[in-house]
N, C-alpha and C positions, 0 to 999 in steps of 0.2 A: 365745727368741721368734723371730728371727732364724731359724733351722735349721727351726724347727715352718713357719714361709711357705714357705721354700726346697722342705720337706715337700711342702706343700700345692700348691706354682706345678708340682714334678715330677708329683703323681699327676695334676692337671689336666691337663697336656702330654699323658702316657698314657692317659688317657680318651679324650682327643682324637683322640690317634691311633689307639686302640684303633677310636673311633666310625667315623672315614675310613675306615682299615679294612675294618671292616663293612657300611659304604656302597657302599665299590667291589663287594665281592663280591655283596653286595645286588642289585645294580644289575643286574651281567651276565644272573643268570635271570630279573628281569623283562623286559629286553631280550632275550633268548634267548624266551622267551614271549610277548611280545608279536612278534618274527620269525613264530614258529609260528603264534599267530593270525591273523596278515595272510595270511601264506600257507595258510590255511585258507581265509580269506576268499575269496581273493582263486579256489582252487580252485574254493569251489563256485560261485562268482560264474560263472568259466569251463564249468562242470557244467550251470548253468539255461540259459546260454548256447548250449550244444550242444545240449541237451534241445528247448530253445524253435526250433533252428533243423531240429532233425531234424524237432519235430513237425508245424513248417510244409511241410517236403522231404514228409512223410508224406500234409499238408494236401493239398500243392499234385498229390503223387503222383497220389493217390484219385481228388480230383477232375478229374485226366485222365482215369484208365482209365472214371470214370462218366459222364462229357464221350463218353467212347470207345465207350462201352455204348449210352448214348442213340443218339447217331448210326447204330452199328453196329444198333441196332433198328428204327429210323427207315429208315436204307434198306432193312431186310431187309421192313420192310410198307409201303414202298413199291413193292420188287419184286415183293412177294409179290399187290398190289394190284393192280399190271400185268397179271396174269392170270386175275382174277378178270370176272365178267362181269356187266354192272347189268342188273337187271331192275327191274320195277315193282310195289308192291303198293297199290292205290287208289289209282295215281298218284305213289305216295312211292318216292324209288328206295332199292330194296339189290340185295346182290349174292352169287355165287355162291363159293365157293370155287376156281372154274377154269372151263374153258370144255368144251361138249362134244368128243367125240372126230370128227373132220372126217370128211366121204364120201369113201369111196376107200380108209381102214384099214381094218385090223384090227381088229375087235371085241373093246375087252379083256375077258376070261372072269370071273366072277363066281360068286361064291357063296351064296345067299340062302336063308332060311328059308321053309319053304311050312304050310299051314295044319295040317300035322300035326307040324309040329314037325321036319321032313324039308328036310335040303340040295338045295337045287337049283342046279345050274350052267350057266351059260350053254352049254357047250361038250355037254351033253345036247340041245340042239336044234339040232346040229347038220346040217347036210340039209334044215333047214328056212326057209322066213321064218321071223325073229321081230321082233313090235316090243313094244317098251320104251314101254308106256305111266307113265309116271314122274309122281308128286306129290306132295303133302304128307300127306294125311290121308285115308281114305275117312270121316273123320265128316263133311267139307262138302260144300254142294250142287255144287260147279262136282267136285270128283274123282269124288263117286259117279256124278256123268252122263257123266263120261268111261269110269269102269268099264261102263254102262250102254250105252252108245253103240258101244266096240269089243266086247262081249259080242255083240252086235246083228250087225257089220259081221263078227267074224271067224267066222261061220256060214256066213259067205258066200264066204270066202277058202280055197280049196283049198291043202293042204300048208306052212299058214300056221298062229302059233302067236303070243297075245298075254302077256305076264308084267306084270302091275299092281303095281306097286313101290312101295311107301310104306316111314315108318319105324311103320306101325300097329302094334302087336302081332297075332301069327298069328291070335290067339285074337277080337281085336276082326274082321279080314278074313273068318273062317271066319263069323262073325254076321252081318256085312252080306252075306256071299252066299247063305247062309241063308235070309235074311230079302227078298233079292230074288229070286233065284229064277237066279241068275248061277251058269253052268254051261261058259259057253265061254270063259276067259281060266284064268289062272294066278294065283291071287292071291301072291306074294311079297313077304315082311318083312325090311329092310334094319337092322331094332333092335338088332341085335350083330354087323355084318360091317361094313365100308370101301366099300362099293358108292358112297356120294354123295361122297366124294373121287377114285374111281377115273372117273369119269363127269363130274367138276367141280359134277356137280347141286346139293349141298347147300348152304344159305344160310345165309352167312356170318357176315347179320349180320340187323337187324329183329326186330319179333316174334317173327315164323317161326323166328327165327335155330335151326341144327342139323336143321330139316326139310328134306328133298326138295322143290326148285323143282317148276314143271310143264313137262315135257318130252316130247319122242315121241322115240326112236331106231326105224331100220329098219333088221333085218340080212340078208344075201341068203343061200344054203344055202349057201352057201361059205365066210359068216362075218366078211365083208367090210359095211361101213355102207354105204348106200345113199341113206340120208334120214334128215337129224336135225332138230330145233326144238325151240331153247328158246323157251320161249313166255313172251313180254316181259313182260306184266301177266299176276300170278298169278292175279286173279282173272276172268279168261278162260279156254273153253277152247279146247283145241289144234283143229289144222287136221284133222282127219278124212278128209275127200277127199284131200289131199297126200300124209299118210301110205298110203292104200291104194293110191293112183296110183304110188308107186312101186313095188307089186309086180304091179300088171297090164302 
């Protein structure tokens, strides 16, 4: 009986120690594991952290260069507005793309469409006056009476020579001179050439916005401007005596 406890207190002891044992070794890979986990953790923690501060560096980037852009647009049509010239239409003001070319240049040369579908360039009238009667449309009443009016006066002008400039098409200018019986100007269509930026004429903005202002240019046989007017209120027309007075 004695020997059987003695038995039983050893295999106990041995369990016992068997179980510590097994504990300690236990122990170290869920400690070794949970090392790993934290330092996982703790990884991405630093991962959202750099994510989240790049994305702000990204934030803060952008909205400079679009801070940069704005501006950089802002003065470019502020500059670009410096140049531009106001006129009137029924009293409401817009404005021109640029200003005409000053008395005393160069005439810049020009390329435009005539009623047959045929180029014509300024630097062909050469030797000659020419003036630049300039406007928006021959369908309204104040452009057709200025075609009407220098049709009139340039029968009268020796060695002189008028080009009526719209953006009408060829085809609509060939009918209205048809239909009036206009026989002494040039009628020219500016519908697929740069003429109303090269001249500042074109309007910029308004209803009108992308037609030809109303203008008179005069060039002398040499090629040189002599007399220009932009004519303030569109729906007025231009000065008729000023413009011939500079070629008498």
């Amino acid at each position: 009986m004695h020997q059987l406890s003695a038995f039983k207190h050893s295999n106990c002891l041995k369990i016992n120690s068997n179980i510590n044992h097994f504990t300690r070794w236990a122990v170290v890979p869920m400690f070794l594991s949970g090392l790993l986990l934290l330092g996982s953790c703790q990884n991405t923690s630093a991962v959202k952290e750099n994510d989240q501060t790049n994305a702000t560096a990204k934030t803060d980037s952008g909205q400079k260069n679009n801070d940069a852009t704005q501006n950089g647009n802002t003065q470019l049509s502020q500059k670009n507005k410096s140049f531009m010239t106001t006129i009137q239409l029924k009293g409401n003001p817009i404005h021109t793309v640029g200003a005409l070319p000053q008395n005393g240049t160069e005439a810049p040369d020009f390329t435009l469409v005539d009623t047959e579908l045929g180029d014509k360039s300024l630097s062909q009238y050469k030797g000659k006056f020419v003036i630049l009667n300039i406007f928006p449309s021959v369908n309204t009443g104040v452009c057709a009476a200025s075609v009407r009016q220098f049709n009139k006066d340039a029968a009268a002008v020796p060695n002189a020579v008028v080009l009526c400039i719209s953006k009408d098409l060829p085809f609509a200018q060939a009918q209205f001179c048809g239909a009036e019986g206009i026989k002494n100007v040039v009628m020219l269509s500016d519908f697929r050439t740069d003429f109303g930026h090269q001249y500042g004429v074109q309007m910029a903005d308004g209803p009108l916005q992308g037609l030809l202002s109303r203008a008179v240019v005069v060039i002398n046989p040499e090629g040189k401007i002599i007399y220009e007017q932009q004519v303030p209120e569109i729906t007025e027309e231009p000065n008729y005596e000023k413009a011939l007075a500079a070629i008498k």
